[in-house]
C-alpha positions in Angstrom: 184.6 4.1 8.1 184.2 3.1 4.4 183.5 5.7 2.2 182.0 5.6 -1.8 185.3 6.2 -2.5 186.1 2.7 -2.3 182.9 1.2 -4.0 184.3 4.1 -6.9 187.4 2.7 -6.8 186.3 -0.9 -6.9 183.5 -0.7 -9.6 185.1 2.1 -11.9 184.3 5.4 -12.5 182.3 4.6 -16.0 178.5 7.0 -16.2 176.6 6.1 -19.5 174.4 9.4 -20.1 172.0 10.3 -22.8 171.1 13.7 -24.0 167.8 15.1 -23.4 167.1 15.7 -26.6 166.9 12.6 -27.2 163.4 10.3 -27.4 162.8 8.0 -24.3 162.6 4.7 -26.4 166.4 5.4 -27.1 166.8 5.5 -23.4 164.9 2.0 -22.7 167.4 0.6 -25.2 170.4 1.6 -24.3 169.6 0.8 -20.4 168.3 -3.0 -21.6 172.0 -2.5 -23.6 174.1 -1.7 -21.2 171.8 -3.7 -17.9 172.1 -1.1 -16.0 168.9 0.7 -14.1 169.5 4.7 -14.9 171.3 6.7 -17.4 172.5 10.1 -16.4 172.0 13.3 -18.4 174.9 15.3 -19.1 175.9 19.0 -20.7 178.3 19.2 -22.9 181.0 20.1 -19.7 179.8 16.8 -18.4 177.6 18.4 -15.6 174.6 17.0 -14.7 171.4 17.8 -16.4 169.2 15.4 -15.2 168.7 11.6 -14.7 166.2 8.9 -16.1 166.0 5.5 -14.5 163.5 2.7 -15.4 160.4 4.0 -12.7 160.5 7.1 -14.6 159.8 5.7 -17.8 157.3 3.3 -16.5 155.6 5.9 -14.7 155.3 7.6 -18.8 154.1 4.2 -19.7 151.4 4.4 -17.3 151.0 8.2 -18.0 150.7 7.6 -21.9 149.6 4.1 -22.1 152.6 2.2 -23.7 153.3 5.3 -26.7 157.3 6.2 -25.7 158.3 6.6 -29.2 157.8 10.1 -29.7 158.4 11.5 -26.1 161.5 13.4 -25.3 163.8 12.5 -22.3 163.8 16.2 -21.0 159.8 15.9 -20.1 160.6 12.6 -18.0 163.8 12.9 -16.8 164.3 14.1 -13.0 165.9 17.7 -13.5 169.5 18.2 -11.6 167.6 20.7 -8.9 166.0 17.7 -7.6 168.5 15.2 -8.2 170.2 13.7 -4.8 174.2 13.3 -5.0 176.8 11.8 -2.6 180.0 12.6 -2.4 183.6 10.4 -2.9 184.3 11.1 0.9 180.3 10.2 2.1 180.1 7.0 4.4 178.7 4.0 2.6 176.3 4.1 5.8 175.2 7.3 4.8 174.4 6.6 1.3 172.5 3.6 2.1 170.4 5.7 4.7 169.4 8.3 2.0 168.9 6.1 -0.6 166.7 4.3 1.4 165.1 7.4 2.9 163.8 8.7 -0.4 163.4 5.3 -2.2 166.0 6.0 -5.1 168.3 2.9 -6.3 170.6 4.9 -8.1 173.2 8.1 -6.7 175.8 10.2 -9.0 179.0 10.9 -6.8 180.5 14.1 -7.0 183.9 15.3 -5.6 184.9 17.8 -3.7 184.8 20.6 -6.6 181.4 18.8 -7.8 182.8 17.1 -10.7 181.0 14.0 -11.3 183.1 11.0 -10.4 180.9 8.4 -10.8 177.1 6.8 -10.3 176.5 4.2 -7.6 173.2 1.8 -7.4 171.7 0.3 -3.8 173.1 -3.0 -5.3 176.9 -1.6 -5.6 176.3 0.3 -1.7 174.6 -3.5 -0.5 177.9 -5.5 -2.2 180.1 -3.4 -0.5 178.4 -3.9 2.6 178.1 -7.8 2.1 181.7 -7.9 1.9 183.0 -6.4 4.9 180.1 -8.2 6.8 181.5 -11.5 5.4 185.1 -10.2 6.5 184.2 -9.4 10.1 182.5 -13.0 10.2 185.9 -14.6 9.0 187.8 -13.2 11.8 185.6 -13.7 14.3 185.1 -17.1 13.4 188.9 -17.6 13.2 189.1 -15.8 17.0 186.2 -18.6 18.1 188.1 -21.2 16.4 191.6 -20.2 18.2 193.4 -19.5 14.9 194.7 -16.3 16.5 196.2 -16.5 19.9 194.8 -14.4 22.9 
């Protein structure tokens, strides 16, 4: 069983956050600065607050026709009662499964005491799961090929 842990492990541990006090055209540029798809929102003891990813702010588009300039992150941002989290020791199955489920691309990981350890997107969960796929093919192909003896 793989676990987050190891896609943690692999990627880093680095979360770029925003405050919410903060306008939501400062949030477009930082995620077009950093390519990434969400930006966390963290207090000052680095809990989580909240999270903004690019649907939300083109569901405000929609909403307010293009004008972002003037609208603060805290009226767009999904607050932490309704964010969903995983957990360093969660199956990489399982994370794909709820992400999935409630059609989010993007999941902070917590550990056991809930500190935030991390963030992880469908992309990073998919990669992971690429990779062992392409491992299990190698051997098996290597077995077929008689590279290992019976």
């Amino acid at each position: 069983m793989k676990t987050i842990e190891s896609i943690i492990k692999k990627k880093g541990d680095e979360v770029f956050s925003i405050g919410d006090d903060k306008k939501l055209l400062e949030a477009v540029k930082l995620l077009n600065e950093k390519k990434i798809g969400a930006l966390l929102i963290l207090n000052d003891k680095k809990q989580i607050e909240g999270i903004i990813s690019e649907r939300d702010i083109l569901r405000e588009v929609d909403h307010d026709e293009g004008i972002i300039k003037n609208v603060d992150i805290k009226n767009v941002m999904t607050k932490k009662e309704n964010i969903i989290v995983a957990h360093l020791k969660d199956d990489i199955d399982y994370a794909m499964s709820v992400m999935l489920k409630n059609k989010i691309r993007h999941l902070p990981v917590l550990d056991e005491e809930g500190n935030l350890e991390g963030i992880i997107s469908i992309g990073d969960v998919l990669k992971s799961e690429l990779n062992e796929y392409d491992r299990e093919n190698k051997y098996l192909k290597d077995y077929i090929s008689g590279k290992y003896p019976v």
